[in-house]
TIDO-17242 format. One record per residue (C-alpha): residue number from 1; y, z, x; residue in three letters. Coordinates in steps of 0.1 Angstrom, whole numbers, plus 5000, padded with zeros to 4 digits. Example, Ala and Ser with C-alpha at 12.3 -4.5 7.8 and 13.67 -1.06 7.14 Angstrom:
BEGIN
{i 1, Y 4955, Z 5078, X 5123, aa ALA}
{i 2, Y 4989, Z 5071, X 5137, aa SER}
// end
This chain:
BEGIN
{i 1, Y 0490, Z 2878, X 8129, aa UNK}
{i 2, Y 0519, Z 2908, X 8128, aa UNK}
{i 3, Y 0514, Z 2931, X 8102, aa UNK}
{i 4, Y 0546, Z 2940, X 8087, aa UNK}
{i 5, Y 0546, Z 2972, X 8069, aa UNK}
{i 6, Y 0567, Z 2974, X 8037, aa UNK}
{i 7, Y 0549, Z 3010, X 8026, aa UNK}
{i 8, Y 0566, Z 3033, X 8009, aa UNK}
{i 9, Y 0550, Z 3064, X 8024, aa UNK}
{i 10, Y 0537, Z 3072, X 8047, aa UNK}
{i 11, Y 0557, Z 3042, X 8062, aa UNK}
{i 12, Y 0566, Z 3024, X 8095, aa UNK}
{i 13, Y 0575, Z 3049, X 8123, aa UNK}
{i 14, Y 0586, Z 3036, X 8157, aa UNK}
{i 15, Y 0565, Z 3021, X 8178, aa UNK}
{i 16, Y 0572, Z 3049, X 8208, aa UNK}
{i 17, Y 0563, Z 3074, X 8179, aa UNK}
{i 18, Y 0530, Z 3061, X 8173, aa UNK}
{i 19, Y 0521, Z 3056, X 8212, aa UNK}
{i 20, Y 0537, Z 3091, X 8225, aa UNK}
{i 21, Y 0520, Z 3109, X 8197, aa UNK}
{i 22, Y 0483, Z 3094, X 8206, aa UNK}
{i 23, Y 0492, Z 3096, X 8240, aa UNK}
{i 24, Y 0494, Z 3136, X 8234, aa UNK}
{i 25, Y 0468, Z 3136, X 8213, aa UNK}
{i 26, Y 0447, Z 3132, X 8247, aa UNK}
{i 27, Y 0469, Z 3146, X 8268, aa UNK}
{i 28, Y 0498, Z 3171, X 8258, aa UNK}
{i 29, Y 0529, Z 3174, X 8283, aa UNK}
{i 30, Y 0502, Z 3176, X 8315, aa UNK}
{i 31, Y 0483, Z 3206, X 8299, aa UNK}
{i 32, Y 0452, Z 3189, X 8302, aa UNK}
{i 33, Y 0449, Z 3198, X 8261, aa UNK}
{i 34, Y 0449, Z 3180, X 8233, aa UNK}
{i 35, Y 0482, Z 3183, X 8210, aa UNK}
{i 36, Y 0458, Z 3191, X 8185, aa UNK}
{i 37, Y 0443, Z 3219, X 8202, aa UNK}
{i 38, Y 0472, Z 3235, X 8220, aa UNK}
{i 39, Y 0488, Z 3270, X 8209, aa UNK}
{i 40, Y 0519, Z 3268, X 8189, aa UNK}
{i 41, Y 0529, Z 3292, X 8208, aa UNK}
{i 42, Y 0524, Z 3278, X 8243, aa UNK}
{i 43, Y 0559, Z 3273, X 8263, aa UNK}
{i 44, Y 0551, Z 3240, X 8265, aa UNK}
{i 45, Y 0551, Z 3233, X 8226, aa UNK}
{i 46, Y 0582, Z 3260, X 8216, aa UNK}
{i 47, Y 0601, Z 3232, X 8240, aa UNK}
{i 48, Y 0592, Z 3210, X 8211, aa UNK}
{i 49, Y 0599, Z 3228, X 8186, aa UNK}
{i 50, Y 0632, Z 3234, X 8200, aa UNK}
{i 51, Y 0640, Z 3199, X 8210, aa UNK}
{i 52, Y 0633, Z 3192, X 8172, aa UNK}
{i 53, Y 0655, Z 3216, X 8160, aa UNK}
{i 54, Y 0686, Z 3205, X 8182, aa UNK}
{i 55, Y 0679, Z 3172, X 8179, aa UNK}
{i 56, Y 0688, Z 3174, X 8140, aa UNK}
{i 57, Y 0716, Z 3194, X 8146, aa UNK}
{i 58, Y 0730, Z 3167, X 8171, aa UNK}
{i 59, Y 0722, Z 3135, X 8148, aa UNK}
{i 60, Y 0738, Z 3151, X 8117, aa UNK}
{i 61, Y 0763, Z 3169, X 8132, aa UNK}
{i 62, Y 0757, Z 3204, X 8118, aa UNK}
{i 63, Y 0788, Z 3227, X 8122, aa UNK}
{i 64, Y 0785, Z 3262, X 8124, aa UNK}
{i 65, Y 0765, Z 3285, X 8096, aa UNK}
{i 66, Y 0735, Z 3260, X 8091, aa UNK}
{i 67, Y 0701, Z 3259, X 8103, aa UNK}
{i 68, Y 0676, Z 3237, X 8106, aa UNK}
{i 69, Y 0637, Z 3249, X 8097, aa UNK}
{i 70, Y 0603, Z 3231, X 8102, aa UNK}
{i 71, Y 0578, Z 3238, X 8068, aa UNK}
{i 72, Y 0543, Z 3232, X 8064, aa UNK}
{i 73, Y 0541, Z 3209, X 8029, aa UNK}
{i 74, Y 0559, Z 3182, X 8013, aa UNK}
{i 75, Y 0595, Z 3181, X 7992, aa UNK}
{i 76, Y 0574, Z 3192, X 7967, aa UNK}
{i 77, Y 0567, Z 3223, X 7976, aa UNK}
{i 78, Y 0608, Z 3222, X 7978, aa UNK}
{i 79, Y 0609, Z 3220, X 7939, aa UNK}
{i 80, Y 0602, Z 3259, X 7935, aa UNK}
{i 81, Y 0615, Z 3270, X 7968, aa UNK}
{i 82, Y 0653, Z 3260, X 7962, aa UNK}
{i 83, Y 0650, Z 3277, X 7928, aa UNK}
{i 84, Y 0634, Z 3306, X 7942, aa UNK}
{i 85, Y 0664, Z 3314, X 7971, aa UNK}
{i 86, Y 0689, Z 3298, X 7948, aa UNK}
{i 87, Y 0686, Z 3301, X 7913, aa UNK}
{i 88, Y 0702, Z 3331, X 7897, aa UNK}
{i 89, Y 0710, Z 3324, X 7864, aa UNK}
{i 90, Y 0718, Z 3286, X 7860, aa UNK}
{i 91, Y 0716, Z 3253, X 7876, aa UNK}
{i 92, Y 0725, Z 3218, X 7870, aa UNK}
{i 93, Y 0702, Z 3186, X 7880, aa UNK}
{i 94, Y 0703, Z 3147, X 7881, aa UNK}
{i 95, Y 0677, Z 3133, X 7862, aa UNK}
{i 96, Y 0677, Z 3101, X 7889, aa UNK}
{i 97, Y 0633, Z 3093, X 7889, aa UNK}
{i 98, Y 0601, Z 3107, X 7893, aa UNK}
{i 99, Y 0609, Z 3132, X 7918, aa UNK}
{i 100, Y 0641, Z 3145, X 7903, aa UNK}
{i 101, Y 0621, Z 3150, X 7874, aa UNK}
{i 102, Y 0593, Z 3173, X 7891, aa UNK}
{i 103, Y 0621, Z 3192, X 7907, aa UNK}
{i 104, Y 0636, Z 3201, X 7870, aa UNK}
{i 105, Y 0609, Z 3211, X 7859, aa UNK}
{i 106, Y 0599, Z 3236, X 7882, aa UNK}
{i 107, Y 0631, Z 3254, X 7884, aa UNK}
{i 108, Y 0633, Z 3257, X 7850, aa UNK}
{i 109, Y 0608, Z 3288, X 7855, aa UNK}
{i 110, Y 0638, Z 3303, X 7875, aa UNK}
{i 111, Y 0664, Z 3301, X 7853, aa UNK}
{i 112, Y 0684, Z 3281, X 7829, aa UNK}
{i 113, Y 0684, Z 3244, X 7837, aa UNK}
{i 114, Y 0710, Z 3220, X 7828, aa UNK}
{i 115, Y 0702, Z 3184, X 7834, aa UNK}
{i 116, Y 0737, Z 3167, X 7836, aa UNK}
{i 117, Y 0724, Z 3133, X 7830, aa UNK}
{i 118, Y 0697, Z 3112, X 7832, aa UNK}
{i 119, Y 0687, Z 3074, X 7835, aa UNK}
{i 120, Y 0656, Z 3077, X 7823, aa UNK}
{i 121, Y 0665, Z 3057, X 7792, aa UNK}
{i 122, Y 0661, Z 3023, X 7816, aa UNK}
{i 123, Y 0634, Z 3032, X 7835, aa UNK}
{i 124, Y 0659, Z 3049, X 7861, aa UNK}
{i 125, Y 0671, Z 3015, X 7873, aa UNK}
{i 126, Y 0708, Z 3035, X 7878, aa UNK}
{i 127, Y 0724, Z 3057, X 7893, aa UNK}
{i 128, Y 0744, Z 3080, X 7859, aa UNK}
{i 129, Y 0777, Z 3084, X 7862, aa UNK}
{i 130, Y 0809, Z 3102, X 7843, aa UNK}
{i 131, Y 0788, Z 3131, X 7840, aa UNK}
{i 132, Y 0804, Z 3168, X 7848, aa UNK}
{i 133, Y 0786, Z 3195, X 7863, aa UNK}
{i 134, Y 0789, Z 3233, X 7848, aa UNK}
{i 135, Y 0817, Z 3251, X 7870, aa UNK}
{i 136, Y 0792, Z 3281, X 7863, aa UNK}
{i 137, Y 0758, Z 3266, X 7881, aa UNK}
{i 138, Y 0746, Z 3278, X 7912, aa UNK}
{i 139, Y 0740, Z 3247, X 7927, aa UNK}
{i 140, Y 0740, Z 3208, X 7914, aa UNK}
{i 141, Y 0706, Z 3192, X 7926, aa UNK}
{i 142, Y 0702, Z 3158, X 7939, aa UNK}
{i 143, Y 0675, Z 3135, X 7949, aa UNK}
{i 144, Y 0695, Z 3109, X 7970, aa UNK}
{i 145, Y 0669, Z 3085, X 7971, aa UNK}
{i 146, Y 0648, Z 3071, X 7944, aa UNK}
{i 147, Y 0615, Z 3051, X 7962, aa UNK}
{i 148, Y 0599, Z 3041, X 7931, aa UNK}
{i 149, Y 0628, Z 3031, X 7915, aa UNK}
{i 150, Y 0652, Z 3015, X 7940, aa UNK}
{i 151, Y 0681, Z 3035, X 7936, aa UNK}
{i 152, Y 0705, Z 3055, X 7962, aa UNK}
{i 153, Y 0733, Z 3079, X 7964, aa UNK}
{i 154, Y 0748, Z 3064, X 7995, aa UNK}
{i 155, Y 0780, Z 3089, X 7999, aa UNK}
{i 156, Y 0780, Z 3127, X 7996, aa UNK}
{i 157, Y 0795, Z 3135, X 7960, aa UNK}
{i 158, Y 0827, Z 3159, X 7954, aa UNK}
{i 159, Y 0816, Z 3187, X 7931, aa UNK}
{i 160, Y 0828, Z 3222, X 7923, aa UNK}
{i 161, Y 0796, Z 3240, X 7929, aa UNK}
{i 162, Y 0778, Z 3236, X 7962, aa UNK}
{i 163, Y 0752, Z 3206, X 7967, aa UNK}
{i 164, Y 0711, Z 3204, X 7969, aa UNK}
{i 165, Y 0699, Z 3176, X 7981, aa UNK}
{i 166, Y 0661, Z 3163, X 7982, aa UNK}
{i 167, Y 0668, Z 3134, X 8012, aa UNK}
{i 168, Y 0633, Z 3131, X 8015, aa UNK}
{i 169, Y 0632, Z 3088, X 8018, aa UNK}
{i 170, Y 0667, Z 3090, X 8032, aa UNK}
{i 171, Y 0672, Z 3114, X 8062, aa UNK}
{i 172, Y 0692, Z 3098, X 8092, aa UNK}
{i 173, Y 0698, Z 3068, X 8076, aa UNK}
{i 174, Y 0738, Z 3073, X 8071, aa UNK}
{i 175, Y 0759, Z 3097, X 8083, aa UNK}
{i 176, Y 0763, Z 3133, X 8063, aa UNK}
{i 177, Y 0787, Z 3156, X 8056, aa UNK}
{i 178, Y 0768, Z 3187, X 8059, aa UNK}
{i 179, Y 0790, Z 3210, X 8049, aa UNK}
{i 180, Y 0792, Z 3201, X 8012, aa UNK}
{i 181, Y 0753, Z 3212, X 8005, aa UNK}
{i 182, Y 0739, Z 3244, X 8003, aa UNK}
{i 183, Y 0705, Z 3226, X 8010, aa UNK}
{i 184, Y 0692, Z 3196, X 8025, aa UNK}
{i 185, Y 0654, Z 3189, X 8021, aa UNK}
{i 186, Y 0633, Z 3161, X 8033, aa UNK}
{i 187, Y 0593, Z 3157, X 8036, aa UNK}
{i 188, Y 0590, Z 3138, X 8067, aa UNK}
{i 189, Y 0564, Z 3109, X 8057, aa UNK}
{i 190, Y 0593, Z 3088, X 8045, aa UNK}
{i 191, Y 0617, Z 3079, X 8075, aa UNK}
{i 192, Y 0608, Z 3105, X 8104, aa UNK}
{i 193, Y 0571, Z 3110, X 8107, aa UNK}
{i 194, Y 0535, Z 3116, X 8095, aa UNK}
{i 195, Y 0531, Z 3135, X 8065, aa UNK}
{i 196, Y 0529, Z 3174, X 8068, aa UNK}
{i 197, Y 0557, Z 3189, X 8073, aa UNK}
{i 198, Y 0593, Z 3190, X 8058, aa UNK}
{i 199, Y 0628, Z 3195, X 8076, aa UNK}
{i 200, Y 0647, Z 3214, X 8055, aa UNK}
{i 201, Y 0688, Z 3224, X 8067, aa UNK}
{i 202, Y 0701, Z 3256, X 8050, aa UNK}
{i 203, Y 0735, Z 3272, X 8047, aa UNK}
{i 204, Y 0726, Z 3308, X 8059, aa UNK}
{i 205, Y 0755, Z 3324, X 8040, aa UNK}
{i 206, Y 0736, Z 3310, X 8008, aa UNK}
{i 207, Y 0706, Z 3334, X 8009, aa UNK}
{i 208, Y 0695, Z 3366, X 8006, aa UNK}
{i 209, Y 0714, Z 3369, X 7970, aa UNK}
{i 210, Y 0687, Z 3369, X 7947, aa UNK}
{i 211, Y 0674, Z 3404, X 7932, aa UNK}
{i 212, Y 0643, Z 3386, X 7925, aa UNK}
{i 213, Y 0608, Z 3387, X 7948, aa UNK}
{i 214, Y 0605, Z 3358, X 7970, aa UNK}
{i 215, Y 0576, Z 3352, X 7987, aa UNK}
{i 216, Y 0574, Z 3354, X 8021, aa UNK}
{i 217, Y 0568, Z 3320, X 8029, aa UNK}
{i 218, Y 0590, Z 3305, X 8006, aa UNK}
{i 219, Y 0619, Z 3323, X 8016, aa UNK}
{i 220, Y 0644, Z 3304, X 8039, aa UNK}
{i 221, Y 0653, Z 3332, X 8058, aa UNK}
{i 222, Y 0619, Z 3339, X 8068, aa UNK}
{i 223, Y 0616, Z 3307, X 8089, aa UNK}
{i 224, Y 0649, Z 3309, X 8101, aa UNK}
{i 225, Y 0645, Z 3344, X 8114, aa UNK}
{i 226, Y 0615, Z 3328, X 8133, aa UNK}
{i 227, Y 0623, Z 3295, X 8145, aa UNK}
{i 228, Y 0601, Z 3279, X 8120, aa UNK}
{i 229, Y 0571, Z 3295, X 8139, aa UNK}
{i 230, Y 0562, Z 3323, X 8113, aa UNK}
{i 231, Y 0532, Z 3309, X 8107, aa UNK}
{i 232, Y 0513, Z 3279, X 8129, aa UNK}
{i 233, Y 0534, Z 3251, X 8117, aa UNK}
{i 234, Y 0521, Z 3215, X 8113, aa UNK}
{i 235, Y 0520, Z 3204, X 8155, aa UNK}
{i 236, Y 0513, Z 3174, X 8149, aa UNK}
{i 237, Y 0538, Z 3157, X 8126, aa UNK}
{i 238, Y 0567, Z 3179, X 8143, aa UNK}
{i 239, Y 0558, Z 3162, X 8174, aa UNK}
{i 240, Y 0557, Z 3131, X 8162, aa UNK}
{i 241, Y 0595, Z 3141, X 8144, aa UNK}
{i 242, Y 0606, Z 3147, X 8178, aa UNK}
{i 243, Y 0592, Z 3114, X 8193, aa UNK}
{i 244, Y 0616, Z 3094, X 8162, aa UNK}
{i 245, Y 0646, Z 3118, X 8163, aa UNK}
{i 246, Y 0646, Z 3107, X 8202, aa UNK}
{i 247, Y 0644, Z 3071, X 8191, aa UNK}
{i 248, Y 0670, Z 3074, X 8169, aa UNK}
{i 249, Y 0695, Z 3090, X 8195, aa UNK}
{i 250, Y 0684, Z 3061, X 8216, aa UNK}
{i 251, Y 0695, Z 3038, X 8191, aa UNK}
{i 252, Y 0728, Z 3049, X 8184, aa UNK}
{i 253, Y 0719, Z 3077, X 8157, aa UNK}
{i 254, Y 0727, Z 3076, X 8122, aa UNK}
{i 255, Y 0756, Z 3058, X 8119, aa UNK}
{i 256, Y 0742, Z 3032, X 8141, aa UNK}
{i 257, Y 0711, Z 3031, X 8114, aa UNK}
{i 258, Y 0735, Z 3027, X 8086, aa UNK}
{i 259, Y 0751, Z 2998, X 8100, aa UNK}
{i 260, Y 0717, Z 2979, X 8105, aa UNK}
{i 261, Y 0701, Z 2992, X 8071, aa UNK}
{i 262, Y 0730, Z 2979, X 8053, aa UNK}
{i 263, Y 0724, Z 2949, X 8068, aa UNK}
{i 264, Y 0689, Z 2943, X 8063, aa UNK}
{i 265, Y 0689, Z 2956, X 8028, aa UNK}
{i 266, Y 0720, Z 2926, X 8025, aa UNK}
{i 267, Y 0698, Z 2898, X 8035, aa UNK}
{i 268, Y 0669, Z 2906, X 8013, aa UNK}
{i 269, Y 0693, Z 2913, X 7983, aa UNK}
{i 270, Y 0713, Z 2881, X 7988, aa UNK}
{i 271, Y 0677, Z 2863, X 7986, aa UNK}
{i 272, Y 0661, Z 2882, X 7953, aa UNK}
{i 273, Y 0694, Z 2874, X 7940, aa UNK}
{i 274, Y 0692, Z 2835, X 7953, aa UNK}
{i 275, Y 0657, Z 2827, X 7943, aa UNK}
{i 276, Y 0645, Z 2817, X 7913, aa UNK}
{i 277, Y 0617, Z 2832, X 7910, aa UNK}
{i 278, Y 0628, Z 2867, X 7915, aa UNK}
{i 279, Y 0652, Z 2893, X 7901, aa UNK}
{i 280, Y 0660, Z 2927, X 7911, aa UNK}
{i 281, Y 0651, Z 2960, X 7890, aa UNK}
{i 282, Y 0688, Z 2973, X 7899, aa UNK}
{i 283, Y 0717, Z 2950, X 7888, aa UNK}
{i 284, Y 0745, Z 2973, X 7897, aa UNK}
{i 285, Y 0750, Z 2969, X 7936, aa UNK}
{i 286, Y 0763, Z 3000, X 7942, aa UNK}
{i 287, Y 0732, Z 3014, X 7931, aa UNK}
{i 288, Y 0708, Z 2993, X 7949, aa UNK}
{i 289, Y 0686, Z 3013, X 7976, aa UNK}
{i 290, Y 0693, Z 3003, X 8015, aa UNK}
{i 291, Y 0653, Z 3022, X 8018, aa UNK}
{i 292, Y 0633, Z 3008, X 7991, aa UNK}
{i 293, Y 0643, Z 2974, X 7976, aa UNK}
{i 294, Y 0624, Z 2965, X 7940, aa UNK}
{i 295, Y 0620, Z 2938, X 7922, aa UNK}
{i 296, Y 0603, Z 2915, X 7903, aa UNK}
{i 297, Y 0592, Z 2875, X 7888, aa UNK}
{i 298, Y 0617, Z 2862, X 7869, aa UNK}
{i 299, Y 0605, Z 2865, X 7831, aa UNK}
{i 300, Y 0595, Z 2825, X 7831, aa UNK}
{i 301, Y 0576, Z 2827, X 7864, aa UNK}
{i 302, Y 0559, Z 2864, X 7854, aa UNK}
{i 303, Y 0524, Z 2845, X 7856, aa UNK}
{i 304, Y 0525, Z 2843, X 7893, aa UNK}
{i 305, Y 0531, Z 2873, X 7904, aa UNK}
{i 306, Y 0496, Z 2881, X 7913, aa UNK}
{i 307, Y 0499, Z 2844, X 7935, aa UNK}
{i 308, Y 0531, Z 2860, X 7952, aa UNK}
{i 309, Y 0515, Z 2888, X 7964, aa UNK}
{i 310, Y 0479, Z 2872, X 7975, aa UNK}
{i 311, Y 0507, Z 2844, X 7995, aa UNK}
{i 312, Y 0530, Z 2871, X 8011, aa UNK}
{i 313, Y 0500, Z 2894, X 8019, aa UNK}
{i 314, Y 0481, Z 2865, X 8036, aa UNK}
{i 315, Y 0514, Z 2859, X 8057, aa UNK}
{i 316, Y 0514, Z 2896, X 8070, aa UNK}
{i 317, Y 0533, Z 2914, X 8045, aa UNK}
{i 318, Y 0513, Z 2943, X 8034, aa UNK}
{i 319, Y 0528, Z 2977, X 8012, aa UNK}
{i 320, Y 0551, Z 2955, X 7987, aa UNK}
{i 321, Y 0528, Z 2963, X 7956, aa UNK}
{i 322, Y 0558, Z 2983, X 7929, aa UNK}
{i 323, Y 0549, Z 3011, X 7918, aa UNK}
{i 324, Y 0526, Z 3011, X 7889, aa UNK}
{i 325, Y 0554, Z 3022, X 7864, aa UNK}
{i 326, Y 0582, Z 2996, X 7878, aa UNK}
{i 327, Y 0556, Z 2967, X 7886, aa UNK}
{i 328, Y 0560, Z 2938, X 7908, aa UNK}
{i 329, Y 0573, Z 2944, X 7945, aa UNK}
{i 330, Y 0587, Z 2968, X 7964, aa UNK}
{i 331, Y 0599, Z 2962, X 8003, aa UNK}
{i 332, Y 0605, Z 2999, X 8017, aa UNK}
{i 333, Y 0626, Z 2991, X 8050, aa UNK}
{i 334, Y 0632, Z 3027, X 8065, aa UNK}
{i 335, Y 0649, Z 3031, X 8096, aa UNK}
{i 336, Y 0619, Z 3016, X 8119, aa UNK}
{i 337, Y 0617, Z 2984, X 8099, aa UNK}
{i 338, Y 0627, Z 2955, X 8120, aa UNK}
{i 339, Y 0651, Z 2933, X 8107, aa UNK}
{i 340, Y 0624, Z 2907, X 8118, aa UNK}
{i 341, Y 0599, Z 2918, X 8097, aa UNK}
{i 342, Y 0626, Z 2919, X 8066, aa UNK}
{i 343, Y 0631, Z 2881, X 8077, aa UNK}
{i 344, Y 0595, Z 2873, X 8074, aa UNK}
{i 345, Y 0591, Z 2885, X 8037, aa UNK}
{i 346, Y 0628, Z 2865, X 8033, aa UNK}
{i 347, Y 0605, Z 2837, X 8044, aa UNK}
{i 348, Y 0579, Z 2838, X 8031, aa UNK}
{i 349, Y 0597, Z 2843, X 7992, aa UNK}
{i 350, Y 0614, Z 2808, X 8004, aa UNK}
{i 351, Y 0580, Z 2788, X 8008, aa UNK}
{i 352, Y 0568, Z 2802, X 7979, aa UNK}
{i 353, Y 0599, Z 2793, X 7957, aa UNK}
{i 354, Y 0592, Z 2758, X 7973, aa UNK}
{i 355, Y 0559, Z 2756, X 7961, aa UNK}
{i 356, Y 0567, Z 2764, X 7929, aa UNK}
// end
């Protein structure tokens, strides 16, 4: 029986990710070595490194003054390292979910924080808007994405203080206009590759203004300066990056991905919104998530929620558990989800709304 995986991350990867990456593993670009016991520094991996590098300046069409850096940790680590290069005296933040949340708080040791709006009020099942950002901040912080909750930002917003934006369940999914952020951050165990590392695309003439102490690792310009080989970076998950940001030139890049996540996200919408049984967690459309769809029993039907998810895992589905603090079901269909595989969970909520 397929396996068809609905996880919210670490999540599906390509299958020519998962097979180039083992196949390195045991046998790295004809070295003889292991991928994970090469030097970082060897020619053979800088190529990679490299390759990476222009490869995400290709699929998101970078224009001039940006750079693209390779980081050891997770978006998290992002929370305090935007704030540190960033942060002078104020900056404004969407209160959108979990993760927007943890990124307030920690820049509120750098400064003055103003949180624009919020949607916590309904269990961030929207996406705020009417709200207006200080003219004054530094930068207005977004996280476009929202995997526990369902949301999206699908469009880059018009603002009159440069962009931040955590992309971290999002990254190549749509096209994006660069130029309106300062910074673009993304952990990589979402949409690109194993957890790890974190891509992160920088404005250069946006550093190097702060009178403050920055660390040495979690200043931008120290990577940048080095090609993102400062210290040994994470080999592993960058190779794998490299593997999928291949596949995705392959497959038309991003806009191509739009096209198809828009369209799987469509079918499985149409059918929480057609079945009985089911409802979604976000009612506007506009806000709905083309990454990570949510929803759950219909209040009269609640009782067999647990017999939903013993029937759809038993048919193959396996990672649509919600969230503990959204409940029921969550399909997370990143750019290597198969419109095939969204199909079979389509299916499989039809014979259940026949049995029922």
């Amino acid at each position: 029986m397929k396996i068809h995986n609905f996880s919210a991350g670490p999540s599906i990867l390509p299958e020519s990710t998962i097979k180039n990456s083992a196949d390195a593993v045991l046998n790295f670009a004809g070295t003889g070595l292991s991928l994970l016991e090469v030097s970082h520094r060897s020619k053979e991996f800088v190529a990679v490194m490299d390759d990476a590098i222009a490869l995400v300046k290709e699929l998101l069409d970078l224009p001039a003054g940006y750079e693209v850096v390779f980081v050891g940790g997770g978006a998290s680590t992002q929370f305090c390292m935007v704030p540190f290069n960033l942060l002078a005296k104020k900056a404004a933040y969407l209160n959108t979910g979990a993760w927007a949340a943890k990124a307030i708080k920690e820049a509120k040791g750098f400064g003055e924080v103003v949180e624009v709006a919020s949607s916590k009020d309904a269990v961030y099942n929207y996406i705020p808007k009417g709200y207006e950002v200080p003219s004054d901040a530094d930068y207005f912080h977004i996280t476009t994405n929202n995997t526990i909750y369902g949301t999206e930002i699908r469009k880059d917003l018009d603002v009159s203080v440069p962009l931040v934006a955590d992309m971290s369940s999002d990254i190549f999914s749509r096209p994006i206009d660069v130029s309106k952020y300062n910074i673009i951050y993304a952990g990589a165990q979402k949409n690109l590759a194993p957890s790890g590392v974190t891509i992160a695309i920088v404005k250069e003439d946006a550093l190097g203004k702060m009178d403050r102490h920055i660390p040495t690792m979690l200043d931008y310009r120290t990577h940048i300066d080095k090609g993102s080989m400062f210290n040994t970076p994470p080999v592993f998950p960058v190779y794998s990056a490299l593997q999928t940001l291949k596949w995705l030139k392959e497959n038309g890049g991003v806009a191509a991905m739009e096209k198809i996540n828009i369209e799987k996200a469509g079918i499985l919408y149409d059918e929480i919104d057609r079945n009985k049984l089911f409802k979604c967690t976000v009612e506007a459309a506009e806000d709905r998530s083309i990454m990570n769809v949510c929803f759950i029993m219909n209040d009269e039907y609640k009782e067999l929620e647990k017999d939903f998810f013993d029937f759809a895992t038993s048919k193959g589905m396996s990672g649509i558990k919600g969230h503990r603090s959204v409940g029921g079901f969550r399909a997370s269909i990143y750019n290597a989800m198969p419109k095939s595989s969204v199909q079979a969970l389509i299916d499989s909520m039809k014979e259940f709304e026949a049995k029922h």
